[in-house]
C-alpha positions, 0 to 999 in steps of 0.5 A: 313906752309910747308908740309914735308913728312919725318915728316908726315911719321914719324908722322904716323908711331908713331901714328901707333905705338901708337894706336898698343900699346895702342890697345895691352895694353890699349884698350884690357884691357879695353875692357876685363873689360867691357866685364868681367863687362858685363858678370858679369852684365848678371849673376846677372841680371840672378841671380836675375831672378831666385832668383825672380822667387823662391821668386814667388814660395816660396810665393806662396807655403807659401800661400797655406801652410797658406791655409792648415794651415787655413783649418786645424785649421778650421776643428779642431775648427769645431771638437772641437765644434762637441765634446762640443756639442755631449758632452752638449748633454750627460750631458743633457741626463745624468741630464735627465735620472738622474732625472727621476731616483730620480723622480721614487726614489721620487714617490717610496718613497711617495708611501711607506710613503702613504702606511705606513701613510694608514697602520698607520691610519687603526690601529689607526681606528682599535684602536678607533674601539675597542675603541669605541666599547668596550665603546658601549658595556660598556654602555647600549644605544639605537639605536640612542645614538649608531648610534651619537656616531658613526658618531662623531668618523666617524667626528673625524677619518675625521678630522684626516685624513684631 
């Protein structure tokens, strides 16, 4: 192999010529590419972030919207069972007072008919009275015969009343 410098000239002026072509229209592209490639990368690796970090945010608001939510409903199932209960407690007071109300009613009543049942019987004693008496004045008895008849009356009148 002979070494001839002509052609290594010539070799190096194409290979010269070739890497500037290539460099110009082939690498510069290529490069371009990779760097839009990369670029674009960036932004959705940086897209992502901020995409994660209001993900974090939402979930995090979420969280305390479902705390909230989660007191409110408590503090209603509280007042619900405050109301039930002050309300059981006014019919419980209403049952009570009405009851001592037909309590009174009833003992009004029984003491009415008890006056009238006294009433009556005084006048069936004031009957059996005259009754009596006017069967003593009838009759001619001596002391004693007046005082039996009297006491068997009495007996009746007990007898009537019990």
């Amino acid at each position: 192999m002979e070494f001839h410098l002509n052609e290594f000239i010539f070799i190096m002026i194409n290979f010269l010529v070739l890497m500037v072509v290539l460099y110009k229209f082939g690498w510069g592209p290529v490069i371009g590419m990779i760097d839009s490639r990369q670029q674009t990368i960036d932004e959705s690796l940086e897209k992502a972030a901020v995409a994660r970090k209001e993900a974090e945010e939402m979930g995090a608001k979420l969280a305390a919207e479902i705390a909230d939510a989660r007191k409110q409903a408590k503090a209603i199932i509280d007042e619900a069972q405050a109301s039930a209960e002050s309300v059981k407690a006014e019919i419980l007071e209403q049952a009570r007072a009405s009851a001592e109300t037909m309590i009174t009613r009833a003992q009004a009543e029984i003491a009415k008919e008890k006056a009238d049942a006294i009433s009556e019987i005084k006048g069936e004693v004031a009957d059996m009275v005259v009754t009596v008496a006017g069967r003593l004045l009838s009759e001619n008895m001596s002391d004693q015969q007046h005082m039996a008849l009297v006491d068997k009356y009495i007996a009746e009148v007990a007898a009537q009343n019990d």
